[in-house]
N, C-alpha and C positions, 0 to 999 in steps of 0.2 A: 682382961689382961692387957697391958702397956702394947700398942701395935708394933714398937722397936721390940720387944721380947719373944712374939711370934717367931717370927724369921728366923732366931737365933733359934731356938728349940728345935725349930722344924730343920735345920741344920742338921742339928748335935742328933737327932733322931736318924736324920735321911744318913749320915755319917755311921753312926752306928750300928744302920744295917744293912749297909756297904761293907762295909770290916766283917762282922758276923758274915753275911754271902760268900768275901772272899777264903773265908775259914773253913765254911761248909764245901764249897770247890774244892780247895784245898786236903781236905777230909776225906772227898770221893777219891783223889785221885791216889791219895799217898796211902790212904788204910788195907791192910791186908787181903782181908775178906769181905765179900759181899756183905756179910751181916752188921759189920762196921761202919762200910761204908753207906750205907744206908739208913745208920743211925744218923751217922752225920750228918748225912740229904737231908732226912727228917727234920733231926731236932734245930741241928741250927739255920738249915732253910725255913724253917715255920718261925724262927724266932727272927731273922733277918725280914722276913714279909711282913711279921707284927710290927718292926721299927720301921718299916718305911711308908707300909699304910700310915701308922700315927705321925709320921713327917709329914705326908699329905695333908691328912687330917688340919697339925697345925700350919702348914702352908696356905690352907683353904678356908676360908669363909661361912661360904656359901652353903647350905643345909642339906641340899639336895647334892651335895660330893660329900658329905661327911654321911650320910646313909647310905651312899653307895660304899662308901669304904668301911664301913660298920659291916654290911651285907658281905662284902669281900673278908673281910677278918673272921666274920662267924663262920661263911660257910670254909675257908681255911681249915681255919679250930675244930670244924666238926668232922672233915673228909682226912687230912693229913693222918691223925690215927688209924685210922683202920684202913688208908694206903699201904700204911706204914706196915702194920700187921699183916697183910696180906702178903704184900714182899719179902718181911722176914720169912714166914711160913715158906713162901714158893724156894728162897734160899737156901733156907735149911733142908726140905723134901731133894734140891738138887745135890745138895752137898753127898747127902748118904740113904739113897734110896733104898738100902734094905734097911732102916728103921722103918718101924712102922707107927709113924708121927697121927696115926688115925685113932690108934688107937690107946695117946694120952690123953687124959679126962679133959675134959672143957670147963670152964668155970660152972662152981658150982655141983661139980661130984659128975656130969655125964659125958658118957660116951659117945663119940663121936656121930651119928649115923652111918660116916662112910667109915667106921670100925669093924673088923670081922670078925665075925661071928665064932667061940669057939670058948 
C-alpha cells in the first residue's frame, strides 16, 4: 500500500474508535440498568479496542507490534465474552434474588450443578 494512504487509514481507524469509546462511556453512564449498561461496556468497548488496535496496526510497520496487537485483539475477542456473561449473570442474581437463576438449564438441556435438588 502507497506509504501517504497508511497514515490516513490508521486515522479514520484511531477516529473511529475514539467515537465508538466515547459512545460506550456514554451508554454506561446514561442506560437504566446494569444489564444495559454493560452491554454497552461490552459491545461497543470491544468494538472501539478492535478500531484502534487496527489504527496501530496500520500506523506501524514493524512485525513485532503488529503480533503484539494481533495477541491483544485475540485475547480481547476471546476473554470480553464470557466477562461479559459473567456480569450479566452476577446482575441479574442481584436484581431478584429469590429467582432461582440456578436452576435455568444451561446450554445444551443441563442443569445447573449449583441447582437444587427437588
Amino acid at each position: 500500500m502507497n506509504d501517504s494512504v497508511l497514515p490516513i487509514v490508521a486515522l479514520v481507524f484511531l477516529a473511529l474508535g475514539t467515537v465508538s469509546l466515547l459512545i460506550a462511556a456514554w451508554g454506561v453512564l446514561a442506560l437504566p440498568d446494569a444489564l444495559a449498561r454493560q452491554h454497552a461496556a461490552t459491545k461497543a468497548g470491544t468494538l472501539a479496542a478492535a478500531l484502534i488496535t487496527l489504527g496501530a496496526m496500520a500506523a506501524e510497520v514493524d512485525t513485532g507490534w503488529w503480533v503484539r496487537l494481533v495477541v491483544i485483539l485475540v485475547f480481547l475477542f476471546a476473554t470480553l465474552p464470557v466477562s461479559s456473561h459473567m456480569l450479566a449473570r452476577a446482575a441479574l442474581r442481584e436484581q431478584d434474588p429469590d429467582e432461582h437463576i440456578d436452576e435455568i438449564p444451561l446450554a445444551g438441556g443441563e442443569r445447573s450443578p449449583n441447582a437444587r435438588k427437588g
